[in-house]
C-alpha positions as a Markdown table, in Angstrom:
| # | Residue | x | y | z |
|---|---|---|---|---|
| 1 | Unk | 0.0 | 0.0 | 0.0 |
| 2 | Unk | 0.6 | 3.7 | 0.5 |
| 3 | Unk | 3.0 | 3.2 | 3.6 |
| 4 | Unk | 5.0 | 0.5 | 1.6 |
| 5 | Unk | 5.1 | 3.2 | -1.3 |
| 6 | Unk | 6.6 | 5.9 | 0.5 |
| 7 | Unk | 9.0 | 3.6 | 2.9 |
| 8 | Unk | 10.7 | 1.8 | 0.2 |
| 9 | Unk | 9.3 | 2.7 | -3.4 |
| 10 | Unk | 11.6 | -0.1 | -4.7 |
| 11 | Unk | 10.4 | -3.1 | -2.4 |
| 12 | Unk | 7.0 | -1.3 | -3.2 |
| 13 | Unk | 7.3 | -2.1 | -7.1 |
| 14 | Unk | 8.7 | -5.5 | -6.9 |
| 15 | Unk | 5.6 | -6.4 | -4.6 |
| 16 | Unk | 3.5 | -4.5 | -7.4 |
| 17 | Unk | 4.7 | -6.2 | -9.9 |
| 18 | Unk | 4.1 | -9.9 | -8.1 |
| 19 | Unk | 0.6 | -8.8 | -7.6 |
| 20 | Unk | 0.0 | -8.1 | -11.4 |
| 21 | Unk | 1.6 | -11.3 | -12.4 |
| 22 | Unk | -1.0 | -12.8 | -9.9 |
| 23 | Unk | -3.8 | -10.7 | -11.0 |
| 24 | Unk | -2.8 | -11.8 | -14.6 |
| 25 | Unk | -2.8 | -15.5 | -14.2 |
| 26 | Unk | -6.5 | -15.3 | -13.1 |
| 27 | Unk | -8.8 | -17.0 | -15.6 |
| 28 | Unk | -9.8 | -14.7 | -18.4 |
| 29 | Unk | -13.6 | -14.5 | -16.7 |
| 30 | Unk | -12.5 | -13.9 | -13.1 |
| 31 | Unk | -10.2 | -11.3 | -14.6 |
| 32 | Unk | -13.4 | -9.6 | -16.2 |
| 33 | Unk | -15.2 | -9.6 | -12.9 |
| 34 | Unk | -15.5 | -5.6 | -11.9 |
| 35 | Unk | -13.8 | -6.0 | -9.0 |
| 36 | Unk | -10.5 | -7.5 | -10.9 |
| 37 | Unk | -10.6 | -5.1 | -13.2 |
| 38 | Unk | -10.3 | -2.2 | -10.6 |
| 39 | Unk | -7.3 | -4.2 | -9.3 |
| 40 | Unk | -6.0 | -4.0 | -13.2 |
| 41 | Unk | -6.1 | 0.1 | -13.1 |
| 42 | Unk | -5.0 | 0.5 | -9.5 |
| 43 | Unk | -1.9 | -1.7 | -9.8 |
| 44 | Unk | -0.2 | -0.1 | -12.6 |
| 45 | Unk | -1.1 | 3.3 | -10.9 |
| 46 | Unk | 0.9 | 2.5 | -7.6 |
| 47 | Unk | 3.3 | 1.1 | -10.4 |
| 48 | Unk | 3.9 | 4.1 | -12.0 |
| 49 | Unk | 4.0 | 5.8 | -8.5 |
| 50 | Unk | 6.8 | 3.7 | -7.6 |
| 51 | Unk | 9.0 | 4.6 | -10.5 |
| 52 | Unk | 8.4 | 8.3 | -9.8 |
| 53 | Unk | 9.2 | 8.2 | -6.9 |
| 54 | Unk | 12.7 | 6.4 | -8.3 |
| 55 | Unk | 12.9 | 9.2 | -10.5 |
| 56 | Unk | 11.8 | 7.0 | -13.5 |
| 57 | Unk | 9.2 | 9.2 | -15.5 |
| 58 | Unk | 9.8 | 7.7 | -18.7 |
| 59 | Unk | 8.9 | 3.8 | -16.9 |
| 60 | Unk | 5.8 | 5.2 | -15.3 |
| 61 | Unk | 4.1 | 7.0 | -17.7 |
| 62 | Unk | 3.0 | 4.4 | -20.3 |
| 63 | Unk | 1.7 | 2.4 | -17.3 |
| 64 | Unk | -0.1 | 5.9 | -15.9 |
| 65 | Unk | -1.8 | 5.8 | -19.3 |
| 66 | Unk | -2.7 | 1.9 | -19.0 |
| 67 | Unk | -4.4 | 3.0 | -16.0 |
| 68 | Unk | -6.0 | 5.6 | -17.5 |
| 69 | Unk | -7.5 | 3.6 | -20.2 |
| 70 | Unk | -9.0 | 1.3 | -17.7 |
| 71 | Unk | -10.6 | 4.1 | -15.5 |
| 72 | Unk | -12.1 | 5.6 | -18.7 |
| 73 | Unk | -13.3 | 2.5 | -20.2 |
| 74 | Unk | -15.0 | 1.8 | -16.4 |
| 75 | Unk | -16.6 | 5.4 | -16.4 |
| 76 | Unk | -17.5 | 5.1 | -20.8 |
| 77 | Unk | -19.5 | 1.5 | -19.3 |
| 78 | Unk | -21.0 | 3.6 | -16.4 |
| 79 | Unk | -21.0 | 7.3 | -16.7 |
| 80 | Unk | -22.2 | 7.4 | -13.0 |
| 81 | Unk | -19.7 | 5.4 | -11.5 |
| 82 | Unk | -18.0 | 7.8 | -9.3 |
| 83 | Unk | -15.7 | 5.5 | -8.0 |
| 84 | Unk | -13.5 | 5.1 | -11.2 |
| 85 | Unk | -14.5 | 9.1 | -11.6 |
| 86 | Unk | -12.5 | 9.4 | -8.3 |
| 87 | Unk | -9.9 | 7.3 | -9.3 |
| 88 | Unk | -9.2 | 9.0 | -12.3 |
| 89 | Unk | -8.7 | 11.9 | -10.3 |
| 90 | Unk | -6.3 | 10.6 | -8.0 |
| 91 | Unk | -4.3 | 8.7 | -11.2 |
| 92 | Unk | -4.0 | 12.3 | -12.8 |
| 93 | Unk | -3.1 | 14.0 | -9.6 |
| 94 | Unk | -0.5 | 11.6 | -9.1 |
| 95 | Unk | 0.4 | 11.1 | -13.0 |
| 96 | Unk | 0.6 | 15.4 | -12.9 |
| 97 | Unk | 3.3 | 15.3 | -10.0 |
| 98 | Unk | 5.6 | 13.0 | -11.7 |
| 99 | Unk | 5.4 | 15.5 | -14.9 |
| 100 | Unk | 5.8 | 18.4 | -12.4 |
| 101 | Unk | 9.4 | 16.2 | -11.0 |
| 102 | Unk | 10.2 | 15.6 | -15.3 |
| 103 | Unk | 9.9 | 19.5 | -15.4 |
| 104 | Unk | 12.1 | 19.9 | -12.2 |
| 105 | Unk | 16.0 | 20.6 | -13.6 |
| 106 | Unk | 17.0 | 19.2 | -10.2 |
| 107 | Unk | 14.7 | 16.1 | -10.6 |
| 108 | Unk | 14.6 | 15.5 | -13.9 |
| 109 | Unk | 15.8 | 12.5 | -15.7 |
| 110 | Unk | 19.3 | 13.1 | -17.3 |
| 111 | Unk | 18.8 | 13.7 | -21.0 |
| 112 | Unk | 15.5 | 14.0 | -21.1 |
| 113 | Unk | 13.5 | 17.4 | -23.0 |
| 114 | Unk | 11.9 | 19.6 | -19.8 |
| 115 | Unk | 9.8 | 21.2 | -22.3 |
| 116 | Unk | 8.1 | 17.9 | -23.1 |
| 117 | Unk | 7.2 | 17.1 | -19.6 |
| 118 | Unk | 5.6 | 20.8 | -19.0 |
| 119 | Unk | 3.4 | 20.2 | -22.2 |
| 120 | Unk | 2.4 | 16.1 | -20.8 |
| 121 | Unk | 1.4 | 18.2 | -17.4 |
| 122 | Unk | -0.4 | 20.7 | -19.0 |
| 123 | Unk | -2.2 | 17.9 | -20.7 |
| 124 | Unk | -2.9 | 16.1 | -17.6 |
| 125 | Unk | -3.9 | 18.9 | -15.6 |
| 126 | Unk | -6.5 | 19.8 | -18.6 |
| 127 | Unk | -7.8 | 16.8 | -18.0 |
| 128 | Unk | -7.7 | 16.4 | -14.0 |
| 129 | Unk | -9.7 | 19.5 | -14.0 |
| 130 | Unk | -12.1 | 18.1 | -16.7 |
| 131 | Unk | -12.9 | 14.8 | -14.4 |
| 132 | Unk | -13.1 | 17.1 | -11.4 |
| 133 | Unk | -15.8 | 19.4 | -13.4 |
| 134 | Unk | -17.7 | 16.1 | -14.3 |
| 135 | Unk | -17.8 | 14.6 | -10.6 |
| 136 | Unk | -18.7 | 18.1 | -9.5 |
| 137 | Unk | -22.0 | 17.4 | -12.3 |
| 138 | Unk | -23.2 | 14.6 | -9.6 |
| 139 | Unk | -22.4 | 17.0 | -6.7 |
| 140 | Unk | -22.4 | 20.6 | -7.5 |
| 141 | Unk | -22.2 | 21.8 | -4.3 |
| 142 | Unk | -19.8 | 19.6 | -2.7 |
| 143 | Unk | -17.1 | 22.4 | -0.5 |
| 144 | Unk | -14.0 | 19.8 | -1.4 |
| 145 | Unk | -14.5 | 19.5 | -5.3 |
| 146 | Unk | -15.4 | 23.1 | -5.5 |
| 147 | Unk | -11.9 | 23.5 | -3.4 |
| 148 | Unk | -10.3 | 21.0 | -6.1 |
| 149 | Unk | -11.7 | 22.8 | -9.2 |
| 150 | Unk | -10.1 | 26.2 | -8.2 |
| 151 | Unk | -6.9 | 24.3 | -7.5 |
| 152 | Unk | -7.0 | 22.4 | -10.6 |
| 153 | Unk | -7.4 | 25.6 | -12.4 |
| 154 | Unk | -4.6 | 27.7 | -10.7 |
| 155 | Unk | -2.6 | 25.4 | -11.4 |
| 156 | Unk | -3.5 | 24.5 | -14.7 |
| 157 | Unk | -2.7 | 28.5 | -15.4 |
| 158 | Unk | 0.2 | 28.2 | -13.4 |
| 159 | Unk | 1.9 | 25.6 | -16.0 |
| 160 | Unk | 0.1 | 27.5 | -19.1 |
| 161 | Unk | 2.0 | 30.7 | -17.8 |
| 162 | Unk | 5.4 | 28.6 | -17.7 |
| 163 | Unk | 5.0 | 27.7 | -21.1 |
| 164 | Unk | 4.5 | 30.8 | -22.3 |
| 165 | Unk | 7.8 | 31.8 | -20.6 |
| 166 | Unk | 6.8 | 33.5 | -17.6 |
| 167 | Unk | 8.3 | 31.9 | -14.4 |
| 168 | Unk | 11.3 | 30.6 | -17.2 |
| 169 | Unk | 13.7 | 31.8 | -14.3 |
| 170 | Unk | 11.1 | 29.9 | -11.5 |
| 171 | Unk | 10.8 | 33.3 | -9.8 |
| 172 | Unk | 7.4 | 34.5 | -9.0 |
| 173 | Unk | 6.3 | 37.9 | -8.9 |
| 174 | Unk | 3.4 | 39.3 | -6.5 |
| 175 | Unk | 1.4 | 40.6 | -10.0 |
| 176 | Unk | 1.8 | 36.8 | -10.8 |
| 177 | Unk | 0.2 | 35.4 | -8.3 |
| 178 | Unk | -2.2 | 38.0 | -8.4 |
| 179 | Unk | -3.1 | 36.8 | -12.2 |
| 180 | Unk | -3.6 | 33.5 | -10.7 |
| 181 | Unk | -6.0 | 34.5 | -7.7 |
| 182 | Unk | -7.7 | 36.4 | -10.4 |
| 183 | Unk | -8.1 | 33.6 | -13.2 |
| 184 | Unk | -9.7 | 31.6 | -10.1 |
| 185 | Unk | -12.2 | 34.4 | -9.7 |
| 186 | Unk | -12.7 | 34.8 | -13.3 |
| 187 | Unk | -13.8 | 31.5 | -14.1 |
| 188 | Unk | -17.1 | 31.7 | -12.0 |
């Protein structure tokens, strides 16, 4: 679990791994059952947690977007299932931290393009604040998802800004932030 993960991130992927080889040698019906297939998104999720943690970015993201595929086929199956809606979120919140660590010249992997990773986080946060817009559909007046949206957004500017070359040096001015307190107010 989550403890394992942030003790020992790789103990925590070897034991990830043995539990998708187990998951995977279930019978192609028991596999199916809904139950197995959460198991099938979360897995690769703490997976790709794992190697960010490591410092791994390239490793985790194709299984970030394995998970992904099976949240959003579980959600295209059952538009009101807000469980995989939740998970989803949780994947991109995760999946947009490791982008965040690609971006990071300190973090980053060696040889790898920073500018890439700021335009995969954009990308994700676009679509984190998409999924929290939809979940806020079923509860649109829920404090912590209304909370989650304004972050989502800030931060979503926040990396929009970078890429249009403010922040380039990481410094942040007070009529920055003030941009971004503003864009939150905006948007209602």
């Amino acid at each position: 679990g989550n403890v394992h993960l942030e003790d020992s991130p790789t103990t925590a992927l070897d034991d990830f791994s043995k539990a998708m080889e187990l998951l995977n040698s279930l019978l192609p019906a028991d596999r199916s059952v809904l139950s197995s297939v959460r198991l099938q998104a979360l897995i690769p999720r703490k997976q790709a947690n794992a190697l960010s943690e490591l410092g791994r970015y390239t490793e985790a993201r194709p299984l970030f977007s394995k998970s992904e595929a099976i949240y959003a086929s579980l959600i295209a199956a059952d538009s009101k299932d807000l469980r995989a809606k939740h998970d989803l979120l949780l994947l991109l919140t995760i999946q947009l931290e490791c982008e965040e660590h690609a971006i990071d010249p300190v973090l980053a992997e060696p040889g790898k393009n920073q500018r890439d990773a700021l335009e995969r986080a954009q990308n994700v946060a676009q679509r984190k604040v998409q999924i929290v817009r939809e979940l806020l559909k079923t509860k649109d007046q829920d404090a912590d998802l209304m909370l989650e949206l304004d972050s989502a957004e800030v931060h979503l500017f926040a990396l929009q800004a970078r890429a249009r070359g403010h922040w380039a040096a990481g410094g942040k001015t007070l009529g920055d932030l003030t941009v971004l307190r503003d864009s939150v107010r905006d948007a209602k």
